[in-house]
N, C-alpha and C positions, 0 to 999 in steps of 0.2 A: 517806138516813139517816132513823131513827127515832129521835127521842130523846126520854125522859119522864122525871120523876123518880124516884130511888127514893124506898122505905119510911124509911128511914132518916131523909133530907133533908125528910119532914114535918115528920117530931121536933124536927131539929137545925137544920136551913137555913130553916125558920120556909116552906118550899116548900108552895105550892097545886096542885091541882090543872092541868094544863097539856099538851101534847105539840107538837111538832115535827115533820114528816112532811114530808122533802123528796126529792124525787126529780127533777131535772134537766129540765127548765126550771120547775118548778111545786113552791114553799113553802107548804104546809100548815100555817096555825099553827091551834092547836085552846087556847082559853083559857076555863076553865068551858064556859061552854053557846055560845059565839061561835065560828066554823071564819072564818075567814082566808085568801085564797088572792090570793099575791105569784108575783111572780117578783124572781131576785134582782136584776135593774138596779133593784128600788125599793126596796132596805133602803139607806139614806145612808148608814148610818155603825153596827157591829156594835160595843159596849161590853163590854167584859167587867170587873165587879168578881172579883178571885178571895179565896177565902177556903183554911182548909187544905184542905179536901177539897172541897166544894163551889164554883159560881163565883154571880154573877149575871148574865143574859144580857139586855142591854136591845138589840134592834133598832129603829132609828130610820129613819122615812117621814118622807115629806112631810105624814099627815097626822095621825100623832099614833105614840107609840112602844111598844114592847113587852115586857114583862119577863117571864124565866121565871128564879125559884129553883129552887134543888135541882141544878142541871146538873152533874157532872163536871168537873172543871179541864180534863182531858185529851180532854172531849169538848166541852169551850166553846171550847177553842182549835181543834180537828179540825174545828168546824163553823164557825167565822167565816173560818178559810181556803180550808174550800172554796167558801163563799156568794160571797166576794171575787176570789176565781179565775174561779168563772161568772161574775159580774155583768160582769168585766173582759172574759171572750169575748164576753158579748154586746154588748158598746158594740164592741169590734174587730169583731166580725162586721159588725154594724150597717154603723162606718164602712167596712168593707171593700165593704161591698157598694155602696157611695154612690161611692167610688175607683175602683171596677168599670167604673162608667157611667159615671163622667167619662175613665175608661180608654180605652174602648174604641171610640171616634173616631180616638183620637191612632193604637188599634192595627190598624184598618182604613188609616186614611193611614199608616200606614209600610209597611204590607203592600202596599199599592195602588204606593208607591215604589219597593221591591224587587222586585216585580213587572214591572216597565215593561218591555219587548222592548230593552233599549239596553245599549249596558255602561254600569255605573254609575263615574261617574271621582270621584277622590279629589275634585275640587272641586263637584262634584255632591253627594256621599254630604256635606262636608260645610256646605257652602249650606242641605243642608234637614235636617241634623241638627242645625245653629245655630239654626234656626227651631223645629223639632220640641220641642229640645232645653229652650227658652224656654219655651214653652207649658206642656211636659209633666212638666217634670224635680221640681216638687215632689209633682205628685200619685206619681211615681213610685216616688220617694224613700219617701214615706208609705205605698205600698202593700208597698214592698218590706222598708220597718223592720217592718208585722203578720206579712207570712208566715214573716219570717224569727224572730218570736216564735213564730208557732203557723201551721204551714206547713199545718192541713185551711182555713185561710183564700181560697188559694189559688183558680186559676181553673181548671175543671175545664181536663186536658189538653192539648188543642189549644190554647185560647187562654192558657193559662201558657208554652207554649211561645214564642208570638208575644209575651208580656210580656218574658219573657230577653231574646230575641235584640230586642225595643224599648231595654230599658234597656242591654245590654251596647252598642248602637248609640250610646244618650245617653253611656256613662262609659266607653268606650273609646276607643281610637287608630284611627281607619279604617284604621289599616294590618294590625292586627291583628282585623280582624273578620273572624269566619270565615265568618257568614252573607253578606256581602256579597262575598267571595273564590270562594264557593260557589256567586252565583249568578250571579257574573262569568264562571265558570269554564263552568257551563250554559249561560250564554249565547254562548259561544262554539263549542263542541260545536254546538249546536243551527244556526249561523249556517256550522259547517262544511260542513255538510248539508245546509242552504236552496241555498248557494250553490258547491257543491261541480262544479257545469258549468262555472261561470265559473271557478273556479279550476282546472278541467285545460285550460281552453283561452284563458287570456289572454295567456297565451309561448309557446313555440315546445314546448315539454315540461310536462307539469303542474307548478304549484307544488309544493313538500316540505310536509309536518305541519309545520314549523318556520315555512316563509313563509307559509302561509295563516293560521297563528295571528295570528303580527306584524302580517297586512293586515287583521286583524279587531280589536285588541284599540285603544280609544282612548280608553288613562289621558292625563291631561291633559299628563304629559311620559311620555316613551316612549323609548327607548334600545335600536335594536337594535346588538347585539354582535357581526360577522360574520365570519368567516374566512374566508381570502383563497378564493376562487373557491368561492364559496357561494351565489352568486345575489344578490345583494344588490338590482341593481338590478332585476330581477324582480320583486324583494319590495315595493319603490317603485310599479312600475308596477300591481301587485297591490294594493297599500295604495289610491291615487290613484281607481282601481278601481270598488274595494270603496265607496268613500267617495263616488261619483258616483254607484252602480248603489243604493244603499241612501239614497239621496234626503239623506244626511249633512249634502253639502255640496254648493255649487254648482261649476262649474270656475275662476267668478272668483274663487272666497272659498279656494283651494289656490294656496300657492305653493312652488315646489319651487328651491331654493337650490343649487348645486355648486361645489363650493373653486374652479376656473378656467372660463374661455372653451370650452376645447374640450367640457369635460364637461358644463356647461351645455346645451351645442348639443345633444350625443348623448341628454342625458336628454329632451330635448325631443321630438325624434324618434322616442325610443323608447316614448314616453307618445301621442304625438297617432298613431301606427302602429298600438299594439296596443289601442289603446280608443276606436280613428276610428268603432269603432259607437257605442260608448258617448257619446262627443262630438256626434256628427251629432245627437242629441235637445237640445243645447243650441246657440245664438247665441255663446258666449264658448267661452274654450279655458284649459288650464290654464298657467299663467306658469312655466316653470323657465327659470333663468338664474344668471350667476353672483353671487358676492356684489359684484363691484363692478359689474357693470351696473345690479344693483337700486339701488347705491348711488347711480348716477348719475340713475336713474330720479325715485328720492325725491328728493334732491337739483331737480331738474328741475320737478316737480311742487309740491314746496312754496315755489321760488322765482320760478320764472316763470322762470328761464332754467336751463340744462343746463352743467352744470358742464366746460372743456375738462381733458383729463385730458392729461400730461407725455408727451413722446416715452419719456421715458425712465422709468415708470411702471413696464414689463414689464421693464427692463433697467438695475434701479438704480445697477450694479458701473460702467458707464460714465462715467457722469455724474458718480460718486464721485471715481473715479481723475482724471478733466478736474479736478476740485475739489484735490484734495491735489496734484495736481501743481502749478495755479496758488497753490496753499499754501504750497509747497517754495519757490518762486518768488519768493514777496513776502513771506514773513512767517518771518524768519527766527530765530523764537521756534522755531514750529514745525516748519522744517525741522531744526533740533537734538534736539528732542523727538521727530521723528520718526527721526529717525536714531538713535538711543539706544534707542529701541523696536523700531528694525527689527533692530539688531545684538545686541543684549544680552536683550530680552523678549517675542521673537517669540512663543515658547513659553511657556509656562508651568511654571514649576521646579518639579522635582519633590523635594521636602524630606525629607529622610532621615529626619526628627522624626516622620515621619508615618507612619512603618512599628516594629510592636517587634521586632521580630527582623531581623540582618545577612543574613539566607537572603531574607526578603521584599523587603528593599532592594534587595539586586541583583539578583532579576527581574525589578524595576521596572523600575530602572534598563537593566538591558540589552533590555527591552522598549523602552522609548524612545530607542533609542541609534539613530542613523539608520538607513537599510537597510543590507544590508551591510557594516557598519561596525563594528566592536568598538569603539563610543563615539561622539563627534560630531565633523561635520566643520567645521571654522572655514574664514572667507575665506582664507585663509594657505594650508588645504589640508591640514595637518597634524589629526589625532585626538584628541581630547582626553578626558578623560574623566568630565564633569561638565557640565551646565548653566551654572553658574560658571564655570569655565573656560574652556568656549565664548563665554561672554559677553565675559569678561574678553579672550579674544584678537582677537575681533572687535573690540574695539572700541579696542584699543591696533593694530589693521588699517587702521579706519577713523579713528583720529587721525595715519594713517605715521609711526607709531612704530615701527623695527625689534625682532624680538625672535628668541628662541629658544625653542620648548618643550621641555623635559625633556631640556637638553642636559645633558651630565657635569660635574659641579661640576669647578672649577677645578683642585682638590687630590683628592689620593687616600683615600677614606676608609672602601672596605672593608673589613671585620674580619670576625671570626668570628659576630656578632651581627647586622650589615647588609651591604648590597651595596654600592656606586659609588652616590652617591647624585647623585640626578635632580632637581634644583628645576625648580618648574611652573613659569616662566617667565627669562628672562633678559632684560635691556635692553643690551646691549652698548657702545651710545654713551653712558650713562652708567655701566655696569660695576653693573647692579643685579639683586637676582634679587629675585623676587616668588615666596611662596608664599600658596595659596587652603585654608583650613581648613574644613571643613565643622562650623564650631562656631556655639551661639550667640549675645547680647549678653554671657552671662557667661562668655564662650572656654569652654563645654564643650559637646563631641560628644554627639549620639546614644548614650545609654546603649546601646545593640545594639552602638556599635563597640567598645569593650572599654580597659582601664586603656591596650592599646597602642596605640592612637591619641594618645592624651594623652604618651604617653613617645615616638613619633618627634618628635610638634610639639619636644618638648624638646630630643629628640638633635640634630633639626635645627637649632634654634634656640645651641644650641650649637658646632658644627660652623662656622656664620660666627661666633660671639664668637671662636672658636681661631685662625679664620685671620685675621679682621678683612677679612670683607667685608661689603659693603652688604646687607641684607634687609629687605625691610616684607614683610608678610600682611594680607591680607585675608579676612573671613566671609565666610559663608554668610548672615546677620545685615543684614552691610554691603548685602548685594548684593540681598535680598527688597526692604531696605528705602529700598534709590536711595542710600545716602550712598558708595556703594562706588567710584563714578567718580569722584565731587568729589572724596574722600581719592586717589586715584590722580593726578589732575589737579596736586592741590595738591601732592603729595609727587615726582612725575617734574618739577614745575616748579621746585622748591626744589633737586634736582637737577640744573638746566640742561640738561634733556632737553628738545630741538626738536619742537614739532608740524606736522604740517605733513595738515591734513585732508586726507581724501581726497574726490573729487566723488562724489555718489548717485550718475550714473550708472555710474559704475566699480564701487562697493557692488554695486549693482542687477545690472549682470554676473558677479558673483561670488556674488551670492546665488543665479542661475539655475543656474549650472553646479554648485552642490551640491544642488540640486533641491528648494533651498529654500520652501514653498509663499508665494504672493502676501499681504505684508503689509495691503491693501487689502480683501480678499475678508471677513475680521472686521469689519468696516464693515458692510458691507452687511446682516450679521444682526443686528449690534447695535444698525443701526437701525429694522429693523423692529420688532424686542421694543420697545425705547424708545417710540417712536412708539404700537405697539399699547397698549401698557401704562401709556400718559400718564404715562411716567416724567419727572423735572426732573432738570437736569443738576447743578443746586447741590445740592442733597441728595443726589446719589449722591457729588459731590466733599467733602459732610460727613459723609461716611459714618465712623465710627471706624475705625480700624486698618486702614483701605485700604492695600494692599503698592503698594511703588513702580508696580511693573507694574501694577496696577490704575491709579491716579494718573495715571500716565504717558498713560496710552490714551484716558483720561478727559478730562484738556485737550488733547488731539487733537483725540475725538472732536468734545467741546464745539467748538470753531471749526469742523470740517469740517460739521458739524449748520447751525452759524449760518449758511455762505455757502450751506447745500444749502437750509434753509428761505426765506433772503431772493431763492435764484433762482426757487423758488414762488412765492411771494409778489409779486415783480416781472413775473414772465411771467402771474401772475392764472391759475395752472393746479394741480390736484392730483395728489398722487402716490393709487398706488393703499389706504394706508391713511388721507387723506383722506376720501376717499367714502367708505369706513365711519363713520368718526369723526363727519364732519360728518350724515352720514345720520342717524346713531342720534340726534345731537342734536335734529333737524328734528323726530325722532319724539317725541321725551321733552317737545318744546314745543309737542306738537299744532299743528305745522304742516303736519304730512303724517298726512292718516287712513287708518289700512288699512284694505283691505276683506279684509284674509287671516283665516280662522278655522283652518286647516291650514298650519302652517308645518312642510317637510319638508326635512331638511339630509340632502345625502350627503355621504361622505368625512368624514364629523363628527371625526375624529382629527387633522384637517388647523387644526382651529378656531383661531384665535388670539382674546385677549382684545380684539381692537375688534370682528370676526366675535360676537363673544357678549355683547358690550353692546349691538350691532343687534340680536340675536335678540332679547334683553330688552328692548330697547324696543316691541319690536312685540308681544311676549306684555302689557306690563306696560299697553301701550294699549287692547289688548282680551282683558281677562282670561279669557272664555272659549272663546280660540283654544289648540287642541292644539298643541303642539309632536312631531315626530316626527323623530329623527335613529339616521343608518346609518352604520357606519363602522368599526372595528377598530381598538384604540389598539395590537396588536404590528405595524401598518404605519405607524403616525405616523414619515412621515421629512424633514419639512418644519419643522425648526427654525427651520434657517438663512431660509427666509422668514419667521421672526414666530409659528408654530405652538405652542402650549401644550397639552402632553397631558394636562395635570391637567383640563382643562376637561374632556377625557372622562372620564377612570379618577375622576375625582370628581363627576359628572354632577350627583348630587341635589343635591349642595353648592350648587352654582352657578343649579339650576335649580327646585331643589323635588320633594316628593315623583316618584317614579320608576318604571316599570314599563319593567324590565330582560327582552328577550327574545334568546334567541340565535341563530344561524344555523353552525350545529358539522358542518353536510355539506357536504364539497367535492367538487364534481367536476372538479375540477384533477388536483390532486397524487393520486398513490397513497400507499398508510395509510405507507408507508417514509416518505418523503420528509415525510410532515406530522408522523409522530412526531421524527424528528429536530430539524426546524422549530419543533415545536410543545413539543418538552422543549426545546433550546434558546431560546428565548425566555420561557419562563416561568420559569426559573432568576433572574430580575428581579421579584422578591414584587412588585413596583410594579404591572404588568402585570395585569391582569384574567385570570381564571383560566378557561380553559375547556378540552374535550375534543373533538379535529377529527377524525371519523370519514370516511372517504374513501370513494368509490364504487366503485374500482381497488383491492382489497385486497392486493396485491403490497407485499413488504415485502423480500424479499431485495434484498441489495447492490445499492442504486438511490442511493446517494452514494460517488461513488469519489473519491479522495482521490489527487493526485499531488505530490510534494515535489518539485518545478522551481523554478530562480531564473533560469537563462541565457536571453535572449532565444531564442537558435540552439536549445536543449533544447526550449521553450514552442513554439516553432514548428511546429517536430516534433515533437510529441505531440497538436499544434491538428490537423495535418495527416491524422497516422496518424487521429485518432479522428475525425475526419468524415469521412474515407475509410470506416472499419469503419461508421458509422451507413448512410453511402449504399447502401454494395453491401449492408448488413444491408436496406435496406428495399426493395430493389429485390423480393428471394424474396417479402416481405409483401403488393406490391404498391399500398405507400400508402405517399405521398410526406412524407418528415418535417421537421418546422423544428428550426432549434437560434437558441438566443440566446446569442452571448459577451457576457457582462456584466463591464463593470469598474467601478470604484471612480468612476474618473476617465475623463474621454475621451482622454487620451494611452495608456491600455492598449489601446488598439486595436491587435492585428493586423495584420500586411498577410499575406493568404491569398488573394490574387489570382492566384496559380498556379494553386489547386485549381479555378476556377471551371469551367471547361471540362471538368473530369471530372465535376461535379456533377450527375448526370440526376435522382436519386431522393430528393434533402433540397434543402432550401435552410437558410443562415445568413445570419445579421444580427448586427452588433458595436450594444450597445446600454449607455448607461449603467444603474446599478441604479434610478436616479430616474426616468429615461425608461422606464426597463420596467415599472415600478406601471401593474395592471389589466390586463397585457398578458403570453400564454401562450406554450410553446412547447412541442413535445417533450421536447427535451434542451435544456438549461441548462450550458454550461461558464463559469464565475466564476474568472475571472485576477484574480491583485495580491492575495492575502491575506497580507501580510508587513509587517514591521513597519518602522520609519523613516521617512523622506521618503517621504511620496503611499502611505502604508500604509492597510492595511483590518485592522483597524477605524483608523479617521483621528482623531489626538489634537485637532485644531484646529474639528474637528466639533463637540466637546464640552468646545469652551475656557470653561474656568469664568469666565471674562469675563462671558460672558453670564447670568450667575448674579444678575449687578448688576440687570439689569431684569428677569428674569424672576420671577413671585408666588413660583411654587413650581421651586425646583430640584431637578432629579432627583437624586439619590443614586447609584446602581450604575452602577458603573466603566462608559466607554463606551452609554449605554441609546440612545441613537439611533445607531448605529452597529449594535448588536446587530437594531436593528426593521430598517435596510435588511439586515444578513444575511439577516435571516426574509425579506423580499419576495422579496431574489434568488432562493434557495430553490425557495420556494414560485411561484415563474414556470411551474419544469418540471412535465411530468406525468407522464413518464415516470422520466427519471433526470437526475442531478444531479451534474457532474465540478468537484471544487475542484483549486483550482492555486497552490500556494503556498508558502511554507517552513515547516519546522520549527519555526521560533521563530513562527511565527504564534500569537496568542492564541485565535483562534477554532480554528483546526485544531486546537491542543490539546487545547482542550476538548471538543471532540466525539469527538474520538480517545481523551481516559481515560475519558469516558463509558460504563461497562460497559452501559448500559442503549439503547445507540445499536449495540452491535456486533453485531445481525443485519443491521441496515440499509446497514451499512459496508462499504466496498470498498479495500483499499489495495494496488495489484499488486504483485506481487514478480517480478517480470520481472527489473528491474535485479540484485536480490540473485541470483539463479541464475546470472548473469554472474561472478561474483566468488569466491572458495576458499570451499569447505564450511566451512572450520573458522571463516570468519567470523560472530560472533554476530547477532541476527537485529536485531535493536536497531541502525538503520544513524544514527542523531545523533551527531555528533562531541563526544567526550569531552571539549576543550576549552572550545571556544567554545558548544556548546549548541545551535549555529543551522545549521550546515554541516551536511551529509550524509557519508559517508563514500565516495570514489570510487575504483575501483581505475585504476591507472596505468601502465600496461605498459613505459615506455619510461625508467624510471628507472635508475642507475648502476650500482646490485648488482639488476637485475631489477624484477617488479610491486612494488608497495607503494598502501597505500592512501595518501588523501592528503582532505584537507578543503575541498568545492566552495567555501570560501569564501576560499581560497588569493587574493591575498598578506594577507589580512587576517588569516587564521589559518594559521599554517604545521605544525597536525600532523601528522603520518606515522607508519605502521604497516606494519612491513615483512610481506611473506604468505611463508606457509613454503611452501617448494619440496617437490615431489611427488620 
């Protein structure tokens, strides 16, 4: 800028002589015969007087000030802001450059950080970003508020670059830094490389892209995700490895953890096998064992003596049943309470209130209706058709009360409107009928059942005011909530109705012969949860709005608990959720020091919550020990010992930040079989989501589906189809296995005929618990049917155990669905179900449009039977039968329904 005054502002502005000459960094003041040369960080403070047209312009120094008349309003203001503007780059330059130097230590040591040959773990990255952080974060702050005013401030390229990615390291989330993701991610590539010998030859076939990532990657907790027959524990011995051959870790400072005894053993053997070279360079060996050996070890170690562990440790169900039986025995509180539970709440009722629509109610309901049964069977023998009313007649059974169900009222009272009407129950020695409403404390039904539910209770209720006979009813209400026996009690005794109990053991034989499952075996799971879960018993019995059935079970359990802990306690022995329990304590009071830096958990879906407060005391002792766990929460099928799947499907929760890897190749199953497997089970949003790509890409009909109920049927079909596998694999010349798997161990088979023709397969009857980890060819899975000793199994997933468990699962059946998926997933080849129509699970994979390349269901049988018969063979009545044709009937063939006498359809076949 040039500025002078005019001719004019002589005149008027009273203006001297003077001029202005500034040009960027250098002010030229020129006053009279004196030249002046500033720069603008020395004018203090620029004044302006203005006047109309002209200003006065005083600049003010440190050592004395300067006035020029005559100036321009509009050119006094144009020049003191831009004198003000410079002055202000040069103090920012200035300090910029001072920010610079104090910079660029901090940006050399972060560089030097990032840099290191290691993966950087989340507790690493943030140890020295709390430290870095401290140091640096004001200068940083300060450097960052200049450039982001005047960004030629800046550090030339390269080291601006290394500024970001310093400051985004100080004010972000390590989980979201992309620089350190970037060079975690190189660092692993590059370490795929180094070590790419080792990894094709430390198993028996090279590791996958998938297992050498996992055995390289070590964020402070680590989650691998695996699918069944994916390698997993390869990927362990890989990891273990990796972590010896790269000087990590020592073998004393790795300890490798497995849910039981046998698995322990195996991992042991398969680690000190495949890495006997790796090992020979060191004096110690690496530790895997199970969680309660370790427990007993700690335990042992930080007391000076070794804890004895119960005979009945591995076999709690024993010890239980010796317990309630001397229960029944002596304490005859609880033999009443237990008999009231056995007869009336074995089950858990299923509440009409809890469906909106009458269409969902009754598939419920006929879902849980026993096996072959069109409803439930009471001691008595007779069918009932309600939870309620099971209860109700069992236990007017077990008081020897005679009765009648759904005998014909006394008087006639068909019409055009109703039938002969049927009351639920009759007392004969006191001339009383008893009806059960499914209503509730305010007598109203399930909105779904409609105004005529409410106008029979009426008509009925009528129909005795007309004849003048005796009637009480009972709820639905009464009987959730336990008041429904006392009001029975009280009301047949004011009656003069004789009691006369019946003995448990005569119950006990009448419970068997309807195949009613063992009242005792819910023990055994509900006290592992309790126990794992340091649940108290008086806070679960204050719990609000506890249903009787709850209640009930609850001061049972309570005593059976008390005499089970004081036989501990007295014999000086632990059970096996002791030694975790007590373990983890020893750990948390620094009485036992680890020397573990690598803690690796297999079967990690198997965890129960005393298993993961041992984990966390060992991580929380030495903070920077890795945690590494393997495992697959769609095969968590170890409830009933104490197991909590939320510990996996919620990892980070429970463990802290997480680096999730997965294991999605199987060389099991073929892609048929694991698509099936693998959409069915993740129709459970709870489930972890993943994609199981197979090595075998066969997908055609490799799940064949047969709808059998009769033993003599099942036999003969067991028989025809391992007959067709044998003589099939003799032409192949490779000898095949098959696994029958059942629910339960009473599905076993007898196919001991076949054995002597067997040259080219062998089989094995296996339960689906006992087959976890373990393959075969062919897979045929008996018992998918619903009722007593049904799959999917209602008492697997008794909400009971809802009471100790953190978190309870939500979707109908979810442990029941993970052993479907195991059984499944056993075969490699193919996969035969065997089951009824009314199955839940065969249904659902059967309307699955997106399961029907994979599907098999023969029509053999239907080719048997008249063309004109529709292809659709479910029985129209009942739902659950099959349709069978009948040759030997009265007027000729006719179909008839396999569930005959229970369902009596029939459909005559038209004659040719």
């Amino acid at each position: 800028m040039d500025i002078r005054p005019s001719l004019l502002s002589y005149i008027f502005a009273d203006s001297t002589k003077w001029r202005i000459n500034y040009t960027f960094p250098e002010l030229i003041l020129e006053l009279d015969t004196k030249i002046i040369k500033l720069n603008p960080e020395q004018v203090l403070e620029t004044h302006i007087q203005k006047g109309w047209i002209w200003s006065s312009l005083t600049l003010e120094t440190l050592d004395q000030n300067f006035q020029f008349k005559g100036i321009f309003n509009a050119q006094a203001e144009e020049f003191k802001i831009k004198l003000n503007d410079d002055a202000e780059f040069l103090r920012n330059k200035r300090n910029a450059e001072k920010i610079k130097e104090t910079l660029k230590p901090f940006l050399l040591e972060y560089q030097n950080f990032i840099q290191q040959n290691i993966y950087l773990s989340y507790r690493l990255c943030n140890l020295f970003r709390s430290d870095l952080s401290q140091r640096s974060k004001a200068s940083v702050e300060q450097f960052n508020s200049l450039i982001q005013r005047d960004s030629t401030l800046a550090f030339e390229p390269v080291l601006q670059n290394q500024f970001e990615q310093l400051r985004q390291f100080i004010e972000f989330s390590i989980q979201a830094n992309y620089a350190i993701d970037a060079k975690n991610k190189r660092f692993v590539e590059s370490e795929l490389k180094t070590f790419k010998k080792f990894f094709d030859q430390v198993e028996s076939t090279p590791l996958t892209d998938e297992q050498r990532v996992s055995s390289i990657i070590f964020e402070d907790r680590n989650l691998l995700v695996a699918a069944a027959g994916s390698g997993k524990t390869s990927t362990i011995v890989g990891k273990v490895g990796y972590a010896l051959l790269t000087g990590l870790y020592k073998p004393e400072e790795i300890l490798v953890l497995a849910f039981n005894k046998n698995a322990g053993e195996e991992l042991s053997e398969r680690i000190s096998f495949r890495l006997k070279d790796i090992l020979s360079n060191f004096d110690t060996s690496v530790e895997a064992l199970n969680f309660h050996k370790f427990g007993v070890k700690v335990i042992g170690k930080a007391t000076g003596k070794s804890p004895s562990v119960s005979n009945d440790a591995g076999k709690p169900q024993a010890l239980l049943n010796r317990i309630i039986q001397q229960l029944i025995e002596t304490d005859s509180d609880f033999q009443e309470k237990y008999l009231l539970f056995k007869t009336a709440y074995l089950r858990a009722p299923l509440s009409p209130f809890a469906f909106k629509t009458r269409n969902d109610w009754e598939k419920a309901q006929k879902r849980s209706f026993d096996r072959f049964k069109d409803g439930f069977e009471t001691y008595q023998g007779e069918i009932v058709k309600s939870h309620g009313e099971k209860a109700i007649a069992n236990w007017l059974y077990s008081q020897g009360i005679p009765y009648q169900y759904e005998k014909n009222y006394e008087h006639e009272t068909a019409d055009e409107a109703h039938r002969q009407y049927k009351p639920d129950f009759y007392l004969p020695e006191i001339n009383l009928y008893l009806e059960h409403y499914a209503v509730d404390q305010h007598g109203k039904p399930p909105a779904h059942f409609g105004q005529k539910y409410l106008d029979d209770m009426k008509w009925k209720s009528g129909i005795h005011q007309q004849y003048k006979t005796d009637l009480i009813s009972t709820t639905f209400h009464e009987f959730i909530t336990g008041s429904i026996f006392r009001k029975l009690e009280q009301e047949l005794k004011s009656r003069g109705q004789v009691f006369k109990p019946r003995s448990l053991t005569e119950i006990n034989a009448k419970a068997q012969s309807i195949y009613e499952h063992d009242a005792n075996e819910l023990y055994v799971s509900f006290l592992s949860h309790y126990k794992s879960n340091q649940a108290n018993i008086a806070s679960l019995l204050a719990k609000p709005s506890l249903s009787q059935r709850e209640s009930l079970f609850l001061q049972l359990f309570s005593k059976v608990y008390q005499r089970y802990d004081q036989l501990l306690k007295t014999s000086k022995e632990h059970d096996f959720d002791d030694l975790l329990i007590e373990s983890a304590q020893l750990i948390n009071e620094n009485k036992y020091k680890s020397p573990f830096k690598l803690i690796i958990v297999d079967e990690f879906q198997d965890t129960s919550q005393a298993r993961a407060r041992l984990i966390l005391s060992l991580l929380n002792q030495a903070p920077e020990a890795k945690l590494f766990c393997v495992g697959d929460d769609w095969q968590a099928i170890y409830r009933f010992a104490g197991s909590d799947i939320s510990i996996f499907t919620q990892f980070e929760r429970v463990f802290g930040y997480t680096k999730q890897t997965k294991l999605t190749q199987t060389f099991r199953s073929n892609q048929g079989i694991a698509n099936v497997a693998s959409g069915f089970i993740q129709k459970n949003k709870s489930q972890l989501q993943k994609v199981v790509n197979a090595i075998d890409k066969t997908t055609s009909k490799v799940v064949e589906i047969n709808f059998l109920t009769k033993a003599q049927e099942i036999n003969e079909y067991l028989t025809r189809t391992i007959m067709e596998i044998n003589n099939a694999s003799a032409s192949s010349g490779k000898k095949k296995s098959i696994y029958i798997l059942g629910r339960y161990k009473h599905h076993k088979p007898n196919l001991d005929s076949i054995l002597p023709f067997l040259r080219n397969c062998t089989f094995e009857f296996k339960t689906i618990h006992s087959s976890k980890g373990l393959q075969a060819d062919y897979v045929i899975l008996l018992g998918l049917n619903s009722g007593g000793s049904a799959f999917p199994a209602e008492k697997e997933d008794d909400p009971l155990l809802n009471l100790v468990l953190p978190q309870p699962e939500i979707h109908d059946f979810a442990e029941e669905r993970r052993l479907f998926y195991v059984a499944l997933t056993r075969a490699k080849e193919k996969v035969y179900l065997i089951g009824e129509r009314g199955s839940i699970f065969l249904e659902e994979i059967t309307k699955d449009q997106s399961f029907k390349e994979f599907i098999h269901i023969p029509q053999d049988e239907y080719k048997q039977l008249n063309s004109n018969i529709p292809p659709e063979w479910l029985c129209p009545k009942c739902g659950q039968g099959r349709l069978r044709k009948i040759t030997n009937g009265p007027y000729g063939a006719f179909l008839g329904c396999s569930r005959y006498p229970n369902c009596k359809y029939t459909k005559n076949l038209k004659r040719r």
